[in-house]
C-alpha positions as CSV (number, residue, x, y, z in Angstrom):
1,X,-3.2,1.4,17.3
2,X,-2.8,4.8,19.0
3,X,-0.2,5.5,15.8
4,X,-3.1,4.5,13.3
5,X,-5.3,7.1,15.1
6,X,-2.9,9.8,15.2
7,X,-2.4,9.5,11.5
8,X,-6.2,9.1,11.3
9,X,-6.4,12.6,13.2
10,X,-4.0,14.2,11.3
11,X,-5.6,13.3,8.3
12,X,-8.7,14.6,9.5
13,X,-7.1,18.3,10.8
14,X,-5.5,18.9,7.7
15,X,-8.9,18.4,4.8
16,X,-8.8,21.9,2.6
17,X,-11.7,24.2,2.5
18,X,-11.9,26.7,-0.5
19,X,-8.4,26.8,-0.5
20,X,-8.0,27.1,3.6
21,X,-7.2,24.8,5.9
22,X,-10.6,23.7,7.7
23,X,-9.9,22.2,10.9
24,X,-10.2,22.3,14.7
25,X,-9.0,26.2,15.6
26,X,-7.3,25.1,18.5
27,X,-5.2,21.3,18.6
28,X,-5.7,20.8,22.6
29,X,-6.0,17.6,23.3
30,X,-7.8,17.1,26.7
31,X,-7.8,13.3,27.6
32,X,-7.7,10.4,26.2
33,X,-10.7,8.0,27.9
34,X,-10.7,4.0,28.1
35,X,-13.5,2.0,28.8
36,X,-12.7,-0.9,31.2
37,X,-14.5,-3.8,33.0
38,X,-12.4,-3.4,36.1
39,X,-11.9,-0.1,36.9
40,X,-10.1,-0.9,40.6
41,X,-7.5,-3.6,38.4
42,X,-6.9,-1.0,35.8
43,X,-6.2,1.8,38.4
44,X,-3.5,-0.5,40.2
45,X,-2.0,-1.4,37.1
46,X,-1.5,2.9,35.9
47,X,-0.4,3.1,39.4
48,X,2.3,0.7,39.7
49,X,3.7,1.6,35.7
50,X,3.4,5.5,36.5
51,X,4.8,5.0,39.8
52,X,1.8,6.9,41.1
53,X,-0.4,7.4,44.0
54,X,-3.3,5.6,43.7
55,X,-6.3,8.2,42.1
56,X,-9.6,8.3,43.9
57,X,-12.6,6.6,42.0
58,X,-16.2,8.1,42.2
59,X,-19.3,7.5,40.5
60,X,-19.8,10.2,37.4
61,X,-22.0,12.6,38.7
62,X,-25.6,12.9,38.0
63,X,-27.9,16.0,36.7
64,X,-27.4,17.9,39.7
65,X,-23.9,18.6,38.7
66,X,-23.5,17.7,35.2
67,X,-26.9,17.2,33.1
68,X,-26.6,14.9,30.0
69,X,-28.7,14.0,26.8
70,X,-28.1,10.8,25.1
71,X,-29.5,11.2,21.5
72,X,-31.7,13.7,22.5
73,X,-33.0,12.7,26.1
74,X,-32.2,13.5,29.5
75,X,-30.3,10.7,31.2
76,X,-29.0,10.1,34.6
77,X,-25.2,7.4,34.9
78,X,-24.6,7.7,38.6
79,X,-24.0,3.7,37.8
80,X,-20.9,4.3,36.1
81,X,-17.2,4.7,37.9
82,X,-14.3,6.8,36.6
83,X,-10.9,7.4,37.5
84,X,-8.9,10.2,36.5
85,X,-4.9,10.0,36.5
86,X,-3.4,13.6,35.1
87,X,0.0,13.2,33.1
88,X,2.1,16.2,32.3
89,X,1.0,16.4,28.9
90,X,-2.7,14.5,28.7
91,X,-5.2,13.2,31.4
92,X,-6.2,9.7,30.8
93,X,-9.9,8.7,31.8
94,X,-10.6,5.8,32.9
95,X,-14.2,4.2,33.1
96,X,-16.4,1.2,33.9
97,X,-19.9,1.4,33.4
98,X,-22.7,0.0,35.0
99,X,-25.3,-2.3,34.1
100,X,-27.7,0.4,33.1
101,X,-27.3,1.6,29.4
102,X,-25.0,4.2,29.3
103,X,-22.4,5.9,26.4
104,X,-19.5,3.6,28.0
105,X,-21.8,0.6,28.4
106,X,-23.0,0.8,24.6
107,X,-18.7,0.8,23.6
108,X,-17.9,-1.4,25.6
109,X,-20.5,-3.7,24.3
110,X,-19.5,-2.6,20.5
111,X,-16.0,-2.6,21.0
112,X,-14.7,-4.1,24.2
113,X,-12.1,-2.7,26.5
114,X,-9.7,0.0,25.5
115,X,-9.5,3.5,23.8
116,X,-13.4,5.1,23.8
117,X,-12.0,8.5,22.7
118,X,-10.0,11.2,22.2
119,X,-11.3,14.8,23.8
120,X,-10.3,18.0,22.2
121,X,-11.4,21.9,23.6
122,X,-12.3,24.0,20.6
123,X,-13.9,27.3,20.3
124,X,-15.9,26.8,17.4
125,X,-18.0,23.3,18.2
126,X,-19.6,24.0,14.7
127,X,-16.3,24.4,12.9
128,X,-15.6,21.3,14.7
129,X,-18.4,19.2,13.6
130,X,-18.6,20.6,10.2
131,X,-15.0,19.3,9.7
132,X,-15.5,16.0,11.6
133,X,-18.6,15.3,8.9
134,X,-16.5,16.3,6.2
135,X,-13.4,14.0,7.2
136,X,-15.8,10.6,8.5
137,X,-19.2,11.3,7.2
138,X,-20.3,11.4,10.9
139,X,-23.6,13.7,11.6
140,X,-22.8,15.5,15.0
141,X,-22.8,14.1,18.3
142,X,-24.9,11.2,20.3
143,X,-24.4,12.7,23.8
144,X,-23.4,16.0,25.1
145,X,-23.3,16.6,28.7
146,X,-22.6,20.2,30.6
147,X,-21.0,21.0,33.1
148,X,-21.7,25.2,34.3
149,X,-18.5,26.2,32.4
150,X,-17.7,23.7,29.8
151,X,-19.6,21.1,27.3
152,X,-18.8,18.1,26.1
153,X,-20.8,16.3,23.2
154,X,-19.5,12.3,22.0
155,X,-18.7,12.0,18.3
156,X,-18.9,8.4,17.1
157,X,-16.0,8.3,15.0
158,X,-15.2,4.5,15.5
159,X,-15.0,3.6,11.5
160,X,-13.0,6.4,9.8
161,X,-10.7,7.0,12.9
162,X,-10.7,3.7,15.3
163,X,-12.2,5.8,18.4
164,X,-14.6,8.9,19.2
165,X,-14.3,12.2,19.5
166,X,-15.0,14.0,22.2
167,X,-15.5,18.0,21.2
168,X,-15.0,20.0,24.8
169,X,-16.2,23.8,24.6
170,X,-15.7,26.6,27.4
171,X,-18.8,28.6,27.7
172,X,-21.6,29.1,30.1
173,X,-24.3,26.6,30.2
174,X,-26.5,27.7,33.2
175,X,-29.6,28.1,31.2
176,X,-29.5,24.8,29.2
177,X,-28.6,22.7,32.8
178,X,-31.6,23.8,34.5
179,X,-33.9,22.6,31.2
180,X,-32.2,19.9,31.4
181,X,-33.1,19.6,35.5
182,X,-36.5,20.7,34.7
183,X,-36.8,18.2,31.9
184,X,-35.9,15.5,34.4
185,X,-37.7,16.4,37.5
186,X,-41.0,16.7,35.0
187,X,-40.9,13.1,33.5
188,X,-39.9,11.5,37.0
């Protein structure tokens, strides 16, 4: 599978433009992400094959740290765990949701277990998207959460290239997480 989506993403990087190439400025993948029901059973399993120390698991922080919008509105996922084991070359994320609706939960629902998405850092997010409609038809993101130095906004993908995107972008987002906070702290 993880062949098919490289070819898929290759496919997608490479679509001309008025005789340019248009495609993601900068090829860094970030992580690849899996959505699992049993986060702790996973974990041990990487573990043991990576010959590992065993990562920590935590709940994914809520607006306080990292503010989110699922299409649109604030949302809090303190429910969900994650697990984070970094390779040499990639980070693999790994996450179980809770039973409140949630990005993962919605996937993993969808889809099952396994590959949720590839995350790439770009520069140009618009660049990005533009070329990501162009190559699956796919009308920008569903959730986008921030963190104070970096975005990250979900692309769904799943039909043209067998998993999301995930489009990562440095930049300050002070102003945007307190509207976000605001937001939040208004309707509860």
């Amino acid at each position: 599978m993880i062949i098919v989506v490289m070819q898929c993403l290759y496919k997608w990087m490479t679509i001309y433009e008025e005789e340019r190439i248009c495609q993601l400025e900068q090829k860094k993948l970030v992580h690849i992400a899996f959505v699992v029901r049993d986060l702790d059973k996973v974990v041990d399993a990487w573990t043991k094959i990576l010959g590992i120390e065993r990562p920590r698991i935590w709940n994914i922080p809520g607006p306080d740290v990292a503010p989110v919008l699922t299409n649109g509105h604030p949302e809090i996922y303190t429910n969900c765990r994650i697990s984070v084991i970094q390779l040499e070359n990639v980070t693999l994320e790994l996450t179980q949701p809770g039973d409140e609706p949630s990005p993962w939960k919605t996937f993993l629902e969808k889809h099952g277990e396994g590959m949720m998405h590839m995350a790439f850092l770009t520069p140009d997010e618009e660049e990005a998207f533009r070329t990501i409609k162009e190559a699956c038809g796919t009308d920008g993101y569903y959730h986008i959460g921030y963190y104070p130095d970096q975005s990250y906004s979900f692309v769904d993908t799943f039909d043209s290239l067998k998993t999301e995107l995930n489009i990562k972008v440095d930049r300050d987002n002070s102003e945007v997480m307190n509207k976000i906070r605001a937001q939040i702290t208004k309707n509860n």
